[in-house]
C-alpha positions in Angstrom: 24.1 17.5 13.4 23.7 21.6 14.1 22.0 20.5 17.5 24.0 19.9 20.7 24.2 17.5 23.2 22.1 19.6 25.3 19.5 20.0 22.7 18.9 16.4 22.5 18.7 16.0 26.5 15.9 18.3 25.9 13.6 16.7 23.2 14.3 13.1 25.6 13.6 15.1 28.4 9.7 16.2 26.9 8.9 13.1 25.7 6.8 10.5 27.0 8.3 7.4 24.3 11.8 6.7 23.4 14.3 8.6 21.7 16.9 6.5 19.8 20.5 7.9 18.5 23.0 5.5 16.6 24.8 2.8 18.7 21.7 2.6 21.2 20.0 -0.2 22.2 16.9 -0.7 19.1 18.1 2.1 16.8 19.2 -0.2 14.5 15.9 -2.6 14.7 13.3 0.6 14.1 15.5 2.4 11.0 15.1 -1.4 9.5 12.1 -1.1 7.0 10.2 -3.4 4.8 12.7 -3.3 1.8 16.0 -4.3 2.7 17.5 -1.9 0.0 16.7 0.8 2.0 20.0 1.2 4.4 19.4 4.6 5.8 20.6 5.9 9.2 18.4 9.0 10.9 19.8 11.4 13.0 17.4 10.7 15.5 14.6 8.2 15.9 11.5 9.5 18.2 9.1 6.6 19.2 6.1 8.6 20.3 3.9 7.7 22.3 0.9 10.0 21.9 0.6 13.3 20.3 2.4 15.6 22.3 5.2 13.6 21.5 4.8 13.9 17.6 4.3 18.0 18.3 7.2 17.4 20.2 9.2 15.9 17.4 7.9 17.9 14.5 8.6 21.0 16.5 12.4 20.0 17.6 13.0 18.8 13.7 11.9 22.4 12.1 13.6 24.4 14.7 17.4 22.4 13.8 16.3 22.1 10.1 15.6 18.3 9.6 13.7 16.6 7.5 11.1 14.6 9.1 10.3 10.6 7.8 7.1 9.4 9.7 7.1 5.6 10.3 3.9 3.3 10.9 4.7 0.0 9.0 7.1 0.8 7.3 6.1 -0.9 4.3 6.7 1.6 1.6 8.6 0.2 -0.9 10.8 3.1 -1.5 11.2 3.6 2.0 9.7 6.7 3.0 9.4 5.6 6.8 13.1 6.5 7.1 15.3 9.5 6.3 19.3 10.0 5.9 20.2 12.2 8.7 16.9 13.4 9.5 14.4 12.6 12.4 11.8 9.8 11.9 8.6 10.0 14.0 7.7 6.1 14.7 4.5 5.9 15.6 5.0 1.9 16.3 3.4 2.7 19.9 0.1 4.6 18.7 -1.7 1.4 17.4 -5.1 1.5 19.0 -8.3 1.3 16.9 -11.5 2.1 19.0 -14.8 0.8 16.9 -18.6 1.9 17.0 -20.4 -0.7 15.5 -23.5 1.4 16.1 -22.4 4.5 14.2 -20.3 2.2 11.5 -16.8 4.4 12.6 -13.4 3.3 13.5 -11.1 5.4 15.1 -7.5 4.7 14.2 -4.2 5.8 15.5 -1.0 6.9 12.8 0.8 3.4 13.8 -1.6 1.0 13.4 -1.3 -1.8 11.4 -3.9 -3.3 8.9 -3.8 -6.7 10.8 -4.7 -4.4 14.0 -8.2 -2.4 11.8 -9.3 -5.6 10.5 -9.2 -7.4 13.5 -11.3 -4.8 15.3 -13.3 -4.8 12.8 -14.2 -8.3 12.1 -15.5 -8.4 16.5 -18.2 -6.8 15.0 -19.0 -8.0 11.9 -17.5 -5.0 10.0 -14.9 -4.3 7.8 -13.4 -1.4 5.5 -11.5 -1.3 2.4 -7.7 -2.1 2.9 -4.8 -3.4 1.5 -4.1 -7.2 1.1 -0.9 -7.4 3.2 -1.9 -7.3 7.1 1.5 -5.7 8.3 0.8 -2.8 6.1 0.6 0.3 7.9 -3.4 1.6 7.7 -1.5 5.3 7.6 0.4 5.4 4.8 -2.0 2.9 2.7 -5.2 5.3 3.1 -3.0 8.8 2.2 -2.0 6.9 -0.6 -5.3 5.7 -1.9 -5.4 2.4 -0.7 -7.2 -1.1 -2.9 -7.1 -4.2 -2.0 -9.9 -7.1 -1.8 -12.8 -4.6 -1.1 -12.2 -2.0 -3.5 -14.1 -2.7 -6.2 -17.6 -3.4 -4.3 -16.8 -0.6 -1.7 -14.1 2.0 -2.9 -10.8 2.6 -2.0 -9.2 3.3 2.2 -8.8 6.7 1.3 -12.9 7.2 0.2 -13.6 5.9 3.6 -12.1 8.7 5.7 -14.8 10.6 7.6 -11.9 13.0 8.9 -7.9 12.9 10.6 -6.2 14.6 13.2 -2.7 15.6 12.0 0.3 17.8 13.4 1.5 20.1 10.8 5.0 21.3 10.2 4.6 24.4 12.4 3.4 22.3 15.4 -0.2 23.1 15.2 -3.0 20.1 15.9 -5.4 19.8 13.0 -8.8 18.0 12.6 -9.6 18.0 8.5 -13.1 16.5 7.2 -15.5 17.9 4.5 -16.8 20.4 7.4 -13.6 21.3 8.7 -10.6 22.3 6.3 -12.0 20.6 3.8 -9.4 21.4 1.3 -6.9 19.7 3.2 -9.1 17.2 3.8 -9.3 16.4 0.0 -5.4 16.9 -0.5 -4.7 14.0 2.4 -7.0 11.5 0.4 -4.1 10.5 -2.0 -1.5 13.0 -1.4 0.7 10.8 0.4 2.4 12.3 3.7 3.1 15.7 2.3 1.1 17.5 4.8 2.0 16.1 8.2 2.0 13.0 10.5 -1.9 11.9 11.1 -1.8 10.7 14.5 -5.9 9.7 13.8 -7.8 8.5 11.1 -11.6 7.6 11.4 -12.8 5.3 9.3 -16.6 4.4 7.7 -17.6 0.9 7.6 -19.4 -1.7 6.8 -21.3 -5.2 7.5 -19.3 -8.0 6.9 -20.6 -10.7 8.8 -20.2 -13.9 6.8 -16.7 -15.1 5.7 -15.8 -14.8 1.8 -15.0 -16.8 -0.7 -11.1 -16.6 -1.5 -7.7 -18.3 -2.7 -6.1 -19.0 -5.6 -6.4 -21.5 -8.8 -2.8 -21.6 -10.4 -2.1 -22.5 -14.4 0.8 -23.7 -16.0 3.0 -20.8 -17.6 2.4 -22.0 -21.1 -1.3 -21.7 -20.8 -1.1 -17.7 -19.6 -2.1 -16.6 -22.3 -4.7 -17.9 -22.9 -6.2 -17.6 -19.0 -4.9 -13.8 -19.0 -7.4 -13.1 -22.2 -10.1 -15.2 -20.5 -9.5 -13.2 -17.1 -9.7 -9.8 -19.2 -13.0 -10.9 -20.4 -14.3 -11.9 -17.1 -13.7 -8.8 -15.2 -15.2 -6.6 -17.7 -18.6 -8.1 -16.6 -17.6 -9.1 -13.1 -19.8 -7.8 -10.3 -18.3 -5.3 -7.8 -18.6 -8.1 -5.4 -15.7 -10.0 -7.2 -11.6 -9.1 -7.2 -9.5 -11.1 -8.9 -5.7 -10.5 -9.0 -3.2 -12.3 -11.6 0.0 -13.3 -10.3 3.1 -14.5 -12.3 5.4 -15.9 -10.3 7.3 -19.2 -9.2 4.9 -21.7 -7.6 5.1 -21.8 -3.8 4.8 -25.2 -2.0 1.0 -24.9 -1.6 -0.6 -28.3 -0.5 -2.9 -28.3 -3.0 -0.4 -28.2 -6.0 1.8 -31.3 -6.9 5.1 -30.8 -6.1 6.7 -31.3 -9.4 5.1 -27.6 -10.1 7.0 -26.0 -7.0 9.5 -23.1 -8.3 8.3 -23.8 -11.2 7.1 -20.4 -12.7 3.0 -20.5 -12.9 -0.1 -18.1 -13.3 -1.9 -17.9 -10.1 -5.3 -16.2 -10.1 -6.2 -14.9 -6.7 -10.1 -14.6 -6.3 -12.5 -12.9 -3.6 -15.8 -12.9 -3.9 -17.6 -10.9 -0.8 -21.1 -11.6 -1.6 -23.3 -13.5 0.8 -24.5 -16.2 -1.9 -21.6 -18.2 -2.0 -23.5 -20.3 -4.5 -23.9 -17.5 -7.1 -20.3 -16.6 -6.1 -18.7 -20.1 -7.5 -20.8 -20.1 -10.4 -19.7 -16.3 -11.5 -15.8 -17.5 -10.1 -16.4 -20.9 -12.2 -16.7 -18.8 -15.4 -12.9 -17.4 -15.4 -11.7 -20.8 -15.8 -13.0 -22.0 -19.0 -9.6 -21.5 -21.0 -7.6 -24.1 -19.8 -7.2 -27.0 -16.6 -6.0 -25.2 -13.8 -3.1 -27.6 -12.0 -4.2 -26.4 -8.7 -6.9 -24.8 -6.6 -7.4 -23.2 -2.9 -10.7 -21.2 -3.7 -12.9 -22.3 -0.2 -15.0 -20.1 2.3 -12.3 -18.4 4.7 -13.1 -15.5 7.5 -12.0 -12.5 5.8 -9.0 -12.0 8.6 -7.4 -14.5 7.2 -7.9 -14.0 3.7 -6.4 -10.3 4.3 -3.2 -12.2 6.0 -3.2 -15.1 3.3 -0.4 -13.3 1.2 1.7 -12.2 4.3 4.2 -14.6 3.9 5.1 -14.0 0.3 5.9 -10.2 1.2 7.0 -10.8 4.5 10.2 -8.2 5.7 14.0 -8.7 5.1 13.9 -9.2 1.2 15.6 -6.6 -1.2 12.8 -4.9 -3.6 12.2 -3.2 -7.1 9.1 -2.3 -8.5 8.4 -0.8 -11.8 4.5 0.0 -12.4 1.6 0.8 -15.2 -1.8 1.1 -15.4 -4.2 0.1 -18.1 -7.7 1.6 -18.5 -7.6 -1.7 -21.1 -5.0 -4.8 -21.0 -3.8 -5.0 -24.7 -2.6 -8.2 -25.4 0.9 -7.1 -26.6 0.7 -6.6 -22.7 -0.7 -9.9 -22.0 2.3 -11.8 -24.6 5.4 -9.4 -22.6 4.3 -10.8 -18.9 4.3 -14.0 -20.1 7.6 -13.8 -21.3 8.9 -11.3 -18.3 7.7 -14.4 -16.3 10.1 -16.7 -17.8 13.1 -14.5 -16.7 12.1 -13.8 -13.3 15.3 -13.0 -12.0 15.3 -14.7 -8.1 13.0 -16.8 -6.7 10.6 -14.4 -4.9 10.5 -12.0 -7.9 6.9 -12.0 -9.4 4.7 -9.6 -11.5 1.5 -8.4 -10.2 -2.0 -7.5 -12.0 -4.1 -6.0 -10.0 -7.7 -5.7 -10.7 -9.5 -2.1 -9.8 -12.7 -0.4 -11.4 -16.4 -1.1 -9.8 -16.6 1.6 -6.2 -13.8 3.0 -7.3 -14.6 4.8 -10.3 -17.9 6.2 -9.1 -15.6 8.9 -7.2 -14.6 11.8 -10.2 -11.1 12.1 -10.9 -10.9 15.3 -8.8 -12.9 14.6 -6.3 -10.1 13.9 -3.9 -6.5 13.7 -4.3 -6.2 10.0 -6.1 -6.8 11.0 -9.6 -6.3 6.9 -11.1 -10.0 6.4 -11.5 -11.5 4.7 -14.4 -8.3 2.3 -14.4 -9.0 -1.1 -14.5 -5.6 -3.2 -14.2 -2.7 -1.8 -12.2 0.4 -4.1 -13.0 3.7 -4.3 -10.9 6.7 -5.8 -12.0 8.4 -7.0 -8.8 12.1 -8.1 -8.3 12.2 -9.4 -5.2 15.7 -10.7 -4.1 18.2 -11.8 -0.9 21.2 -10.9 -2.1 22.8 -7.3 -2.8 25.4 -8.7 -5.1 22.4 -8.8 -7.3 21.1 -5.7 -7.0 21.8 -4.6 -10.2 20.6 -7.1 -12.4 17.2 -7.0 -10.5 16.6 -3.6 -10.6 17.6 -3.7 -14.5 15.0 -6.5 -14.7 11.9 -4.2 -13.0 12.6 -1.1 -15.1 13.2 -2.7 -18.6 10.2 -4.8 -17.4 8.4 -2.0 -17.4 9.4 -0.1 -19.5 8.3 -3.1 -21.8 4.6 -2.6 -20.6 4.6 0.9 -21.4 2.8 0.8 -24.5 -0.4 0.9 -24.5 -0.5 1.6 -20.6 -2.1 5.2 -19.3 1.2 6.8 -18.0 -0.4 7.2 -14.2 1.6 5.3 -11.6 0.3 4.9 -8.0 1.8 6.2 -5.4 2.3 3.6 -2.6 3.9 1.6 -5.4 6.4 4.0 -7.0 9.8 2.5 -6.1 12.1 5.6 -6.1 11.9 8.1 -3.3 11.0 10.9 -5.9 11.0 11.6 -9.5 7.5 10.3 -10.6 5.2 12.8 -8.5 3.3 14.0 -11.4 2.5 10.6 -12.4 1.5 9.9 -9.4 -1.1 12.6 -8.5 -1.9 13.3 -12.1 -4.5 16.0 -12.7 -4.7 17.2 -9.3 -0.9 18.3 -9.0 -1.3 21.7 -9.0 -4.1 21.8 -6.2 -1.9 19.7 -4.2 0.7 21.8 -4.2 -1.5 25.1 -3.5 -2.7 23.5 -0.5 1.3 22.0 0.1 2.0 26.2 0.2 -0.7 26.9 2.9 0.4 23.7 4.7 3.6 23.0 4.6 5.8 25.8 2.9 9.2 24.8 4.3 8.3 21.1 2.8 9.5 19.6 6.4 7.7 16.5 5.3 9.9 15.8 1.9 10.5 12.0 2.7 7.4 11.0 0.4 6.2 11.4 -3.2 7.1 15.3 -2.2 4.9 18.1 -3.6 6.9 20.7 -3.5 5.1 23.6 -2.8 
């Protein structure tokens, strides 16, 4: 490190949270992330506390040269909350989320957590687009875009911003909204973490009051197929009020699923339906499963809390990851006949390959409009090695990439950005047509690219 000992009595000194060096007590605990591939040790760790302690943070890493990881979940599959001999900014401490149910706003800080937004939320009968894995952090989910159960009748996390607070690599406190540096304010609705560490989000949102209708109906591998074309049929006339996600994967112990299926690789077709009519809802959900007998099914009313935390456990921390991802303004079946047979190679036991469903709110937002460009995509598809061991690193990893590079065809060449698996490399995939603005607001914003640990724009 260029800095001395005296230096780093200092930046301790001016801060109100912790600050964490190698061999200390916790260091080891916060530079821990999500994926368990990522083994990377920062120079320094700052767990601040409020805002002056991120200016103080940002400010100590430009001055010695560092480049500056900022941590709220953590959840980042190619680790961007943590930085090789550089200074992550954990915001673990700055989780608050204040809610006006009378205006429809929630106030976020940087560190919060999905679980932590919903849960606010839901006290008052209102929710906002997220993700669909509670331990998420709301940060890096909404910069990215953000789609999850809501999406498709609402929009994405990032269409829901009403404006941020953010510290910018000089040190200067920022408020962007469409009144207020509005070009920045379009460039931090998809662009990732290039532009500084939001220590406030504010959030619209809306009436959620009854629970929804979710849970899974799981298949037999052999019929996929068959179900995948069905599924392809039903959401191109499903109402924005219904998600579905397909799921290839091995069966979990589920109680509603004999036990000869469990580990057994299985289609599993994860419905929400967020409409109020719950008997329209099952007879629009009823007609995705007219192409075979399901083996299983856990579709029932559930508050939507814990539908949000309902795949939790499948992603839960500690496990090694690879993803490899494409998107598909249509799902060929050449697509549909290669995850059926990438399925029957899944190479561990948590491995699976996702298919996400998107369209609906989403698209009525212009490809330009903010920084996400991916809209008029309707399946986004992640092949996902998910492993214990690192003696198996390699073949894993070799699985995800020829995996995808196997669903290439036909696929739009757009990845998104929260599920890019490599710390850089694929930026102009992932922001598309609106590269070039993102970097001329990157120069006005950042020009010494301090915040580099992302999908970087390099300005």
């Amino acid at each position: 490190m260029m800095e001395n000992d005296r230096s780093i009595r200092n930046l301790s000194a001016n801060l109100r949270g912790n600050l964490l060096q190698s061999g200390e007590r916790g260091y080891d605990d916060v530079r821990k992330v999500w994926n368990a591939m990522i083994d990377r040790r920062p120079a320094l760790i700052v767990q601040a506390l409020d805002i002056a302690d991120v200016r103080t943070a940002v400010n100590f890493a430009r001055d010695h040269e560092h480049a500056v990881a900022v941590r709220a979940g953590g959840h980042n599959v190619a680790g961007s909350g943590v930085s090789e001999g550089g200074v992550v900014v954990d915001l673990g401490m700055m989780r608050d989320v204040d809610v006006d149910p009378d205006l429809g706003i929630a106030w976020v800080q940087g560190g919060a957590l999905l679980a932590d937004l919903d849960r606010a939320t839901a006290a008052h009968g209102l929710a906002t687009p997220g993700g669909v894995v509670s331990s998420t952090g709301v940060g890096g989910l909404a910069l990215g875009g953000g789609f999850g159960w809501l999406a498709r009748k609402h929009g994405l996390a990032a269409d829901h911003l009403l404006s941020l607070e953010l510290i910018t690599g000089d040190g200067e406190r920022m408020h962007a909204s469409a009144d207020e540096n509005a070009d920045l304010f379009w460039a931090l609705r998809g662009g990732g973490g290039n532009f500084g560490i939001v220590t406030r989000f504010a959030f619209k949102l809306h009436p959620l009051r009854h629970e929804v209708l979710f849970g899974p109906t799981v298949y037999r591998l052999e019929d996929a197929p068959e179900v995948l074309r069905r599924y392809r049929e039903f959401c191109a006339g499903a109402p924005r009020e219904c998600c579905v996600w397909a799921a290839l994967l091995n069966a979990p112990p589920l109680p509603f699923l004999p036990e000869r299926f469990h580990g057994r690789p299985v289609l599993s077709l994860m419905q929400c339906y967020s409409g109020s009519d719950w008997t329209e809802g099952k007879r629009i959900l009823a007609g995705l499963h007219t192409a075979a007998d399901p083996i299983g099914d856990g579709v029932a009313p559930r508050p939507y809390v814990e539908a949000q935390q309902f795949l939790d456990q499948a992603y839960e921390r500690g496990a090694r990851n690879y993803w490899s991802t494409q998107s598909y303004v249509e799902l060929p079946d050449a697509a549909i006949d290669t995850l059926t047979g990438l399925a029957a190679t899944l190479p561990a036991a948590e491995s699976d390959i996702l298919i996400s469903q998107l369209g609906g709110a989403i698209d009525d937002v212009a490809p330009e409009a903010t920084a996400y460009p991916h809209r008029g995509i309707r399946f986004a598809v992640t092949v996902g090695a998910r492993w214990r061991d690192p003696a198996d690193d390699t073949r894993c990893v070799t699985w995800a990439r020829d995996g995808g590079s196997k669903l290439a065809p036909g696929a739009s060449g757009g990845q998104y950005v929260n599920f890019v698996a490599e710390a850089s490399g694929s930026e102009r995939d992932a922001y598309g047509v609106n590269f070039q603005r993102l970097q001329n607001v990157k120069r006005r914003i950042d020009p010494s690219n301090l915040f580099r640990v992302n999908q970087n724009v390099v300005p």
